[in-house]
N, C-alpha and C positions, 0 to 999 in steps of 0.2 A: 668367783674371785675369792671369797672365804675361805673354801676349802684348800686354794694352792696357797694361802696364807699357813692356814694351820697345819699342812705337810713343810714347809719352808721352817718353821717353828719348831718341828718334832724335829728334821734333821739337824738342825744346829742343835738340838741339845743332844744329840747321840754323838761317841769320838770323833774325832777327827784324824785319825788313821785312815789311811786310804785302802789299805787291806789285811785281813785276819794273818796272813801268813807272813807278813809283815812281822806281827805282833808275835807270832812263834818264835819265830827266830830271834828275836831281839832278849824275847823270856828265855830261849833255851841256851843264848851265849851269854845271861847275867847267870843262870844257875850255876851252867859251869866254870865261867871264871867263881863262883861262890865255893861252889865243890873246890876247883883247885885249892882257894886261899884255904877252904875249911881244911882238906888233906893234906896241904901245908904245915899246919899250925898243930897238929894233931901230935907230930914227933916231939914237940917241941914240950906239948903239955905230959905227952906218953909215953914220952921218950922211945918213939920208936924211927926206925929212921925209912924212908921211899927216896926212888929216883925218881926221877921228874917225868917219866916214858909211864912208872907205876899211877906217879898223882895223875899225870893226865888219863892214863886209860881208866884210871878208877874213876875221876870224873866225866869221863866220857861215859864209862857204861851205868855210871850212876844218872847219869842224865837222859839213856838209854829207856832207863828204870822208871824217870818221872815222866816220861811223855804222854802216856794214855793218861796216866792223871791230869797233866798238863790239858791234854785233848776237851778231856773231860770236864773238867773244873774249867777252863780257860778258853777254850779253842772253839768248843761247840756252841755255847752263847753267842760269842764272837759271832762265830759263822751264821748264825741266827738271825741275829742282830743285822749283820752283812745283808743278808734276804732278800732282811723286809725294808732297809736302806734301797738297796736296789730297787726290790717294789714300788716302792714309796717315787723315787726318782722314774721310774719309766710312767708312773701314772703323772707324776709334776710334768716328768719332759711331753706325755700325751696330751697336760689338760696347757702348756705352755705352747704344745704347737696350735691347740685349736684357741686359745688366748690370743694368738698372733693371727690365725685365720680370722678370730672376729674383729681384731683390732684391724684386720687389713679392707675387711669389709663396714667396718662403720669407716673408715677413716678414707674407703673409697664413694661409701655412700656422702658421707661429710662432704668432700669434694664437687660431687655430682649438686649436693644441695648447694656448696657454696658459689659452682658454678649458675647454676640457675638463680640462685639470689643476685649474683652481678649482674646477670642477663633483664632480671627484674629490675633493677635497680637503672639499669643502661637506659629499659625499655621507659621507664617512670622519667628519666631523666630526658628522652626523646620527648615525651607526650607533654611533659613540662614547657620544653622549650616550645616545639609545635603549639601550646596553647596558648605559649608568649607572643610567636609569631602570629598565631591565630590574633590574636585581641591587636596586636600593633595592624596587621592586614586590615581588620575590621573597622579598627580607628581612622585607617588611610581610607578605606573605601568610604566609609560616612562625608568624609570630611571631602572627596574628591565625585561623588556622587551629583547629579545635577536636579534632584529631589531631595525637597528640606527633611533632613530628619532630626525631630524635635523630642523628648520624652521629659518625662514631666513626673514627680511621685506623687502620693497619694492628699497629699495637700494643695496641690494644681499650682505647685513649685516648678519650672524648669529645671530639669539638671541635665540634660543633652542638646545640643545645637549646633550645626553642621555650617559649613561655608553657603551650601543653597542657600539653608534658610535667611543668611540675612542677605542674599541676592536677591531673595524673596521677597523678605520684608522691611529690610533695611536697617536693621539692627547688626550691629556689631556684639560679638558674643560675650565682650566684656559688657555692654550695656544690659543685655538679656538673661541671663544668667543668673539662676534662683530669685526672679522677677516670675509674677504670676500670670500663666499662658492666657489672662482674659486681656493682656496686653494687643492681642491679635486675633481677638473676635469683634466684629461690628458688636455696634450698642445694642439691635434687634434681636440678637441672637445669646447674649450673656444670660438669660435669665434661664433659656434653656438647659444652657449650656450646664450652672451652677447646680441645677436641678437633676439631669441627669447625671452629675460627676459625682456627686453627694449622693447619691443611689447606688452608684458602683458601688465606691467605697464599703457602704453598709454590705448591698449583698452580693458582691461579686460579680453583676450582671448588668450587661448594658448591652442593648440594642444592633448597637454599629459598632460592633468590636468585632473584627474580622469580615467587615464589608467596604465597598468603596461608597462614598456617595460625595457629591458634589455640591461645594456652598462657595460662600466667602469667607474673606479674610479682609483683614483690613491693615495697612502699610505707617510707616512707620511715620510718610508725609498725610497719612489719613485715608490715600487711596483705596477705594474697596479694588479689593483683587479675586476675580474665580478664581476658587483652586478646587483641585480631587486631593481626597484626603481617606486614607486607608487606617487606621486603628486596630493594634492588637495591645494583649496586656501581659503580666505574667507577675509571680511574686517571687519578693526577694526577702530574706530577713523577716517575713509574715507582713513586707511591707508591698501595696500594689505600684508596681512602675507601670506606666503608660505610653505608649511609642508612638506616634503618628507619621506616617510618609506623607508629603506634604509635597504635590505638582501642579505648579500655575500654569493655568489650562485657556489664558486668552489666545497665543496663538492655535490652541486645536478648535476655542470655540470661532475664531475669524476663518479657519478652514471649510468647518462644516455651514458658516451663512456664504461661505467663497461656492461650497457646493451646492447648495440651495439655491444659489443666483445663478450659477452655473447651468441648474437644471432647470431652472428656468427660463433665463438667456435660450438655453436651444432646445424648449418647448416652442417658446414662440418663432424662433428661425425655421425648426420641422416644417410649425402650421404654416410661417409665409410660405416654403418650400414649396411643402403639398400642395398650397393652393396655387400656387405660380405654374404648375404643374397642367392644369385644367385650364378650359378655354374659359373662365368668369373675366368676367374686365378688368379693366385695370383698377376702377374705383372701387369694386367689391375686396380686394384685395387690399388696398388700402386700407377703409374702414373697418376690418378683420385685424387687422395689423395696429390701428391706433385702438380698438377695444381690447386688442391682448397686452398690451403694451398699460393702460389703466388696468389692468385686473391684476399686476405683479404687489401682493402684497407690500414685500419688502422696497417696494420703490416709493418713496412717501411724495405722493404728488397730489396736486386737485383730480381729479374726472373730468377735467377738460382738455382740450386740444384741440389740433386740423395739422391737417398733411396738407404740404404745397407741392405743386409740378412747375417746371418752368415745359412750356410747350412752345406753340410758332414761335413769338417774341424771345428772343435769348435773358432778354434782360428783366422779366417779369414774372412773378410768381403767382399761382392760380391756384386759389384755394379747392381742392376735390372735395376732402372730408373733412367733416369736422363735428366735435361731442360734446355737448355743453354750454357753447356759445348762443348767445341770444342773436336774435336776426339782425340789429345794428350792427352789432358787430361782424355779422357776417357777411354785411353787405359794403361795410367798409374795406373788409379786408380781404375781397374777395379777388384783387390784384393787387398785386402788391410789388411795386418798381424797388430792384437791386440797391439795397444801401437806404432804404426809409425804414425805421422803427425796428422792433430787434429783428424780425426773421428777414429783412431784406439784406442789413447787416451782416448775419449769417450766410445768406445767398452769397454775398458778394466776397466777403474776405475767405470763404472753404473754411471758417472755425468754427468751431461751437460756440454759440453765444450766451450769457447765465448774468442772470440780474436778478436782486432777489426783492426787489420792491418797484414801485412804479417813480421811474424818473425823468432825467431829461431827454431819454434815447427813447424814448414812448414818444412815437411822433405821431399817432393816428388819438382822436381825443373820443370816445364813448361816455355816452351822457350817461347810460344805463348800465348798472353793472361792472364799473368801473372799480370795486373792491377792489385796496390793495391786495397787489399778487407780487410773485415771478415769473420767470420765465427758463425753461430750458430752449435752445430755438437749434438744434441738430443738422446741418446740414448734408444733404443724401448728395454724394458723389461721385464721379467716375472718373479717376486719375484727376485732373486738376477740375473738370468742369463740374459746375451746379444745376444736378439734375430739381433739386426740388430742395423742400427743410421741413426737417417736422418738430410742431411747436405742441409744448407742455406745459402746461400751468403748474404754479408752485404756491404754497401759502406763504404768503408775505415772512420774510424774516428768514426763508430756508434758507441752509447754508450749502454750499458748492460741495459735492461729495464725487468724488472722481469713479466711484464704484457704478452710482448710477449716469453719469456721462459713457463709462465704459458700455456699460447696455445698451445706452439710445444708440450710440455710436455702432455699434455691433448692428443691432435694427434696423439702422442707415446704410449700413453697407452691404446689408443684405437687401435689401429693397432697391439697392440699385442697381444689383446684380439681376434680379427679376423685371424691372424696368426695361434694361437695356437687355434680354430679351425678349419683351413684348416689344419693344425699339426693334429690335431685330428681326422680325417675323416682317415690321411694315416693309423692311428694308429686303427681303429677300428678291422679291421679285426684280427690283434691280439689281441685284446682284447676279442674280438668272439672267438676266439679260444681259451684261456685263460678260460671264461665262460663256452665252453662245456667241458671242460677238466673237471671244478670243479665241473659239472653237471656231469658227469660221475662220480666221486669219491663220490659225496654225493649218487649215486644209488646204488655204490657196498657197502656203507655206511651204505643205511638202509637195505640190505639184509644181512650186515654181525648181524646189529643189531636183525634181524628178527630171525636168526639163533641162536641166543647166548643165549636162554631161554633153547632150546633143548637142546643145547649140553654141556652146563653148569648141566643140569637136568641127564645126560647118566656119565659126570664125577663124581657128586655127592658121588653115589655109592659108584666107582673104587676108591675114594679117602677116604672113610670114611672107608671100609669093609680092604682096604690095613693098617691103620694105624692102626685098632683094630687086626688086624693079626700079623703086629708089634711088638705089644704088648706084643702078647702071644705067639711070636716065642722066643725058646732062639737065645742069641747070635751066641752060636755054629752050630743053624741049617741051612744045604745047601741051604734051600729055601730062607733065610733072603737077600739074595744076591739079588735074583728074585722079592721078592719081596720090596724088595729098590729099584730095576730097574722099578718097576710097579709103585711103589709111585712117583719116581721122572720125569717119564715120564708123569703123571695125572696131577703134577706141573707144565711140562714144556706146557703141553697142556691149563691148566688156564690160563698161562700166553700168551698164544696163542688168547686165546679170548682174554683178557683184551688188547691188542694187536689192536685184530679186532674191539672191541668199544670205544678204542682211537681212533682209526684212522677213524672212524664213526663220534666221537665225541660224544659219547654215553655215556663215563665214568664218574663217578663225581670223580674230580680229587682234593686232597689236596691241594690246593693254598697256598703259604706263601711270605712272604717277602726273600728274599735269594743274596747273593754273591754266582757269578756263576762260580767264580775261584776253590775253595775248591772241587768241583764236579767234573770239569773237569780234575784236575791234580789225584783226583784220580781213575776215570774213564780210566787218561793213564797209573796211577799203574799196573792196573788191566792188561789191553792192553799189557804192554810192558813185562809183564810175560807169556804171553799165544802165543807171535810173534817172529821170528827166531831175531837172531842179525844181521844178513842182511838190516835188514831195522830201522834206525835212527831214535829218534824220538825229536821233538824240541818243545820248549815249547816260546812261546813269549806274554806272558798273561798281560796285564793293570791292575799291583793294584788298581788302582782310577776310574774303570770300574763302573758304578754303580750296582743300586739293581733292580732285576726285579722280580716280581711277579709270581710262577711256584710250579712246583709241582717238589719237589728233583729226586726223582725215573723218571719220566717222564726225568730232564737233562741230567741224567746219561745213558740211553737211548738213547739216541739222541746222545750221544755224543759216546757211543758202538758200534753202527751202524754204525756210519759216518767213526770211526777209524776204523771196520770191513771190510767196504767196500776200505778203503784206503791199507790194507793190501793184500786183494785178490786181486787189482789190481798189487800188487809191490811180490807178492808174488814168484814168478819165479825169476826175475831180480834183487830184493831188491829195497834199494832207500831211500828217504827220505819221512819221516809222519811230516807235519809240523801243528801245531795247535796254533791258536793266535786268542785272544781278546781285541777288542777297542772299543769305542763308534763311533757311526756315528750318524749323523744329516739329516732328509729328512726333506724336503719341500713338498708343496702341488705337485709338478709336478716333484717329486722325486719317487715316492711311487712305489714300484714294483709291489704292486696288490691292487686293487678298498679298500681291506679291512685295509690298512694300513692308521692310521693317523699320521698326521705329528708331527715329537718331533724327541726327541733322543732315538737310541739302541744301544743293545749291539752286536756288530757283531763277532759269532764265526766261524775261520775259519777252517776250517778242508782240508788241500793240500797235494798230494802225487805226488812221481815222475813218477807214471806207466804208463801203456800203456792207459791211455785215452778213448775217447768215439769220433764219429762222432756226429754231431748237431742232424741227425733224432734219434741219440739211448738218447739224450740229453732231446729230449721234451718228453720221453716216461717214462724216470725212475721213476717217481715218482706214476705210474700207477699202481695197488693194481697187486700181480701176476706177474710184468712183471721182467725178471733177465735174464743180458747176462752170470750169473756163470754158472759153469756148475752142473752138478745134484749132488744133496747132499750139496752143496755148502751154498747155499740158497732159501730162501721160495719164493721171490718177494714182499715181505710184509716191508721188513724193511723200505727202503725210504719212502712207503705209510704212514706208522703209524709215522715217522717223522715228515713228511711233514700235517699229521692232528694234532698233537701235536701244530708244531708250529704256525698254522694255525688258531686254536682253540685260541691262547692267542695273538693273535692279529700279529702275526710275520708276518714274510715271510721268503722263501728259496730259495737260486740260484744258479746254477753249472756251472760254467764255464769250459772247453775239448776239448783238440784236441785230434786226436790220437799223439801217442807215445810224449804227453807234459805234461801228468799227469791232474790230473781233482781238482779241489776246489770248496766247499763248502763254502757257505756263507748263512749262518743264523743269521737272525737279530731278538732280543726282546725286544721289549721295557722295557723302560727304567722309573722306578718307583719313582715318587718325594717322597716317605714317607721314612722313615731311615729304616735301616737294622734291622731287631728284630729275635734273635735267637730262634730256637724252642729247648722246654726240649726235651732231649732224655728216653722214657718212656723204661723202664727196663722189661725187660719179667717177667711173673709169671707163677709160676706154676700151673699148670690143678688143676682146684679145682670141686670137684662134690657139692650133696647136697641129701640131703632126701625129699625134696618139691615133690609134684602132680602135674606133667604136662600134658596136654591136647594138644597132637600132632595130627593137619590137614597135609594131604600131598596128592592131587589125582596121586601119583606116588605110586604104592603099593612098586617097590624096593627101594624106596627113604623114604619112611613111615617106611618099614622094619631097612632097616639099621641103618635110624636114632633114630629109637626107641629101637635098640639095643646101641648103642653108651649111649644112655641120662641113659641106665637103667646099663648102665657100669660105669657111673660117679655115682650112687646111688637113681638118680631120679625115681619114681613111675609113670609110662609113661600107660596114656589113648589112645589109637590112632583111628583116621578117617579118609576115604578116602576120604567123601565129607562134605562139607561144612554145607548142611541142617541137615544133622546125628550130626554132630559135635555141632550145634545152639542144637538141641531137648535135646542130651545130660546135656550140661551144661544149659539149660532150667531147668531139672529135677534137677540138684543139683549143683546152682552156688558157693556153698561156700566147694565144696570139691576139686575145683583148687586152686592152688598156681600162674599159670603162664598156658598161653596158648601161643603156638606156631604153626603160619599157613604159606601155603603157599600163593604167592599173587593172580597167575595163578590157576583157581578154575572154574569149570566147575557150573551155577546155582548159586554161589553166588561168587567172587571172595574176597582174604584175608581181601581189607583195610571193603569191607563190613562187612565181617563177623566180622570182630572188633566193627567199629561201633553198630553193633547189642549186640555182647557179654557184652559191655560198657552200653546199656541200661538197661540190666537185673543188672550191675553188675559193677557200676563206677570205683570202684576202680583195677579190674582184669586187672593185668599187660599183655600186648601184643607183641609178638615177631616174628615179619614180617621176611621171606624169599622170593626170588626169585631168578630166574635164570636169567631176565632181564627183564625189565620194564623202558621206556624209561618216562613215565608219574608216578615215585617215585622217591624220592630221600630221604635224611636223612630230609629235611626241611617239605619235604609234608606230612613224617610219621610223626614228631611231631607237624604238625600242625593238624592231626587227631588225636591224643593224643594214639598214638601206643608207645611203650616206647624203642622197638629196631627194628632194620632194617640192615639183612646181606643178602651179595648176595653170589648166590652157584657159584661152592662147597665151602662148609664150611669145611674149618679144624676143628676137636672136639678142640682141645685149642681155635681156637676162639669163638666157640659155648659154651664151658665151660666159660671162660671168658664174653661172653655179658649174657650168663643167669643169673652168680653171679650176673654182673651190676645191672641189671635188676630186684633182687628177694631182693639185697640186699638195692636197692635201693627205692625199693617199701616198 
């Protein structure tokens, strides 16, 4: 930069002509106007005279003359000078472009730094703000944290304190606040405290600085509090700050005695388990269960106790075991009647009983050993019933703690779950017994079922051929007598089956919603006109009885039988028929057979004063056949078909009999949450024929016969077949010259619902009308889920067969 200084310097002090030849000319046109004027003036002085062509050319050639001197003298320097001007200038204009080359490169370097200085400056500017954020974040997190954070300087000053901590401790932060942190150490613990803080201080080092360990605190109403307490340090200004994270830890420590009791609790359930498990008795069990039961630490009782049973007597409690008890007392309390002194109390009301001294509810008096105590008195139950109680001593003054009630209570109901399967083991054999009994009844069951195709198919006939003969007897003639005795005997015999596939369970039965009072008062209309006046009859029936779910004819039924048999007991002697209706309520360990569930029924009783039954003629009556009347009397069938009836609808039935005490019935049926809904009573109609073409299958030729006389006595056009394939070929050849087919279902080669199916192919719309004698795999659902449009079972009355075929022709 010097140097193009001191060339800037030189060339200002050399001319300022911008070029040598410049400077000629300008010298060589002053010479010669100097010559002219001199050549001029020359005459003037010399008196000589020129023309102005002479001056000029003499001053021309005189200037001619002075040139190389001019050169010389004048011109050469010049051009000299000129050069190193030049020179001078092309080194300025060299070191000026690389002036500008450096000046373009610091001023791009400049650039480049002063970008990056803003970049720095941005970046500082960010990490600034971010550490502002940082510190506000960090102040929100302390403050919103549910762990005290407290810090403290090196003089055990407070100078941090968060919202926890005075949920903590109860100080509000303006109270706390450069107040010294022995505010919130127990009095036991200050001296340590002062001892090792004053140790840091000096040497930097303290113990629990960066560990947890767990102590107290102490609150602001005086409260000692557990808390975990974490400690770190750090220096600020050569000054020590102190931190502490601070978590009150009562609920983690009620967790861990929650799990300690916990595992405790179902150590001792395992062991009763396990042992309930094994054939040991029932007492062994117990006194295992009252010794584990005193060994739980955490349960602060005496070592004393006894477990009661209630056994025969319902109302009595029987001491098994018992630990600690002196022999008076154990011989006092070794029954102990429901509602006397605390454990009868407990028996009786199903609560736990807790008294924590002896008082007025001590009602048995011990001469010895009568130290004030308490009492825990646990009662072991089974849904509502009190199987036993088991009694705990307490030291006088204990207070009621619901953690250990929660235990016994656990104990309790575990023991009665083991109970009442040792209960249950007595109980099997009659329950086996029970089982074959109804294994027996379901075998005469399906053989009454097996039976009732035939012999329903042999009444057919008798019933169809007697009513058409009816018809055509007059009223005057002697036979008409005979044959009303025929008809109504063919009746009582249908009703004879339906009988026997009730009590199978074979029937499909009308169900309806029903009040079972109206049926029964007048089922004893019936009764009390057909039974001498010797024998009384009473009525004690619950208007507000509910509704249960049945079949009317079926109650009425049940209820014929029941006063049947109460009458032929009192028949000789007379006596009283007493009949009454209430609801009763079962429980799970109520239920008088496997198939009962638990709710409310309706229990009807049916009681008479006669001569009664022994227990073995007790377990037998309900047996298909069996009857101690004497002959002509009865079938053996009535209690059976009872006893399936109520069976079937989810009941049960129970007889209770001595001899000469009279016998009672108890039948129970459930009991229907839906409301009572009346059924229409449907008005009979009259026998109506028709002129249609029917196509009657039957492989019963007297059954084909008769009934194809009956349909052609109502006015029908009757095809008839004995088999099923005949019958298919036929309406084959000419499906549109039926009206209505009628088959049977039992078919030898194709059986009825087949044969419909098929007749239905050829011929969609051909109404079908299913018979049978029985068939346990039909019902009205399954016909019209095959699109059969009617379904009767034999014998058919002609009114009813006249009535479903109108249904059926008119409804097609």
């Amino acid at each position: 930069m010097s140097n193009i200084k001191k060339l800037k310097n030189a060339l200002e002090k050399m001319t300022s002509y911008q070029s040598p030849y410049a400077i000629i000319i300008i010298l060589s046109l002053v010479i010669f106007f100097c010559e002219i004027i001199v050549m001029a003036a020359i005459p003037v002085f010399f008196d000589t005279h020129h023309t102005l062509s002479e001056i000029i050319f003499d001053g021309f050639f005189l200037l001619i003359l002075l040139l190389p001197a001019l050169y010389f003298l004048l011109l050469r320097p010049t051009l000299n000078q000129l050069a190193k001007r030049r020179e001078m200038e092309a080194i300025l204009e060299n070191s000026q472009q690389n002036l500008e080359r450096v000046v373009k490169k610091k001023t791009f370097d400049l650039l480049q730094t002063n970008k990056a200085l803003q970049k720095k400056i941005q970046e500082f500017q960010q990490v600034e703000a971010s550490l502002h954020e940082s510190q506000e974040q960090y102040i929100r997190l302390i403050e919103t944290l549910t762990d005290a954070i407290i810090s403290v300087d090196e003089t055990g000053k407070i100078i941090q304190w968060n919202d926890a901590a005075s949920d903590i401790f109860g100080y509000s932060k303006s109270e706390i606040m450069y107040q010294s942190v022995v505010m919130l150490i127990p009095e036991n613990y200050i001296k340590s405290h002062l001892e090792g803080f004053d140790r840091f201080v000096r040497t930097g080092k303290m113990s629990v600085v960066g560990k947890t360990i767990s102590l107290e605190g102490i609150a602001k109403n005086g409260t000692k509090l557990p808390i975990e307490l974490s400690l770190s340090a750090f220096q600020k200004e050569e000054t020590w700050i102190i931190t502490a994270i601070i978590r009150e830890i009562s609920d983690r420590i009620a967790a861990e005695n929650e799990i300690i009791r916990s595992r405790d609790t179902q150590k001792v359930i395992n062991e009763l388990l396990r042992a309930s498990v094994t054939e040991q008795p029932v007492e062994w069990i117990l006194e295992n269960c009252l010794d584990l039961i005193l060994s739980i630490k955490w349960l602060t009782v005496e070592q004393k106790g006894c477990i009661f049973l209630v056994e025969d007597k319902k109302d009595i409690l029987i001491m098994k075991v018992q630990k600690g008890l002196n022999k008076e007392f154990e011989a006092k309390c070794a029954e102990m009647p429901f509602g006397k002194c605390i454990c009868g109390k407990a028996a009786l009301s199903g609560k736990v009983e807790f008294v924590a001294k002896i008082d007025e509810r001590h009602d048995i008096y011990i001469e010895r050993g009568t130290e004030d105590h308490g009492h825990y008195c646990i009662p072991i139950l089974s849904e509502s019933k009190t199987l036993g109680v088991i009694n705990i001593y307490l030291e006088a003054g204990h207070s009621y703690d619901e953690t250990e009630v929660e235990f016994l209570s656990t104990v309790a109901n575990t023991l009665a779950g083991i109970l009442l399967r040792k209960y249950a083991k007595k109980e099997k054999q009659q329950i086996e017994m029970k089982l074959l009994h109804t294994q027996q009844l379901e075998s005469i069951g399906t053989l009454a079922g097996g039976i009732a195709h035939d012999f329903n198919n042999i009444l057919f006939p008798i019933v169809g051929y007697t009513q058409m003969l009816l018809e055509d007897t007059p009223e005057d003639s002697p036979t008409r007598d005979s044959l009303k005795q025929i008809y109504t005997s063919a009746l009582r015999a249908k009703s004879l089956v339906k009988q026997i596939l009730t009590f199978s369970r074979q029937e499909s039965s009308e169900l309806m919603l029903m009040k079972i009072q109206p049926i029964v008062k007048e089922a004893l209309k019936l009764i009390r006109a057909t039974i001498p006046t010797t024998i009384e009859i009473k009525q004690d029936m619950n208007p507000d009885c509910g509704v249960i779910k049945a079949d009317p004819t079926q109650i009425h039924q049940i209820v014929m039988n029941l006063a049947t048999n109460a009458y032929h007991a009192m028949e000789e002697t007379g006596g009283e028929l007493k009949v009454s209706l209430k609801e009763m309520e079962f429980g799970t360990l109520d239920q008088i057979n496997p198939n009962m569930a638990p709710g409310i029924y309706a229990c009807l009783i049916v009681a008479d004063t006669g001569v009664g039954m022994e227990k073995k003629l007790t377990d037998k009556i309900f047996d298909p056949f069996f009857t101690t009347k004497a002959i002509g009397k009865g079938t053996g069938m009535g209690l059976s078909v009872v006893h399936g009836i109520v069976t079937a609808m989810g009941g049960a039935i129970q007889v209770y009999s001595e001899p000469e005490k009279g016998t009672q019935f108890h039948v129970f049926f459930p009991i229907e949450e839906d409301s009572f809904e009346k059924q229409n009573i449907q008005t009979k109609t009259l026998i109506q024929g028709g002129t249609e073409k029917i196509l009657l299958v039957d492989d019963e030729q007297a059954i084909l016969t008769m009934e194809k006389r009956m349909l052609e006595r109502l006015g029908y056009q009757v095809t008839s077949h004995t088999g099923s394939l005949e019958a298919l070929e036929a309406f084959r050849a000419n499906s549109n010259k039926f009206d209505l087919v009628i088959t049977d279902m039992a078919m030898p080669n194709m059986p009825g619902d087949k044969l419909s199916t098929e007749l239905t192919k050829i011929r969609p719309a051909i109404p079908v009308l299913l018979c049978t004698g029985f068939s346990e795999n039909m019902s009205e659902e399954r016909v019209a889920s095959l699109g059969i449009k009617g379904f009767l079972l034999k014998p058919i009355l002609m009114n009813d067969l006249a009535q479903k075929i109108r249904e059926v022709l008119d409804e097609n």
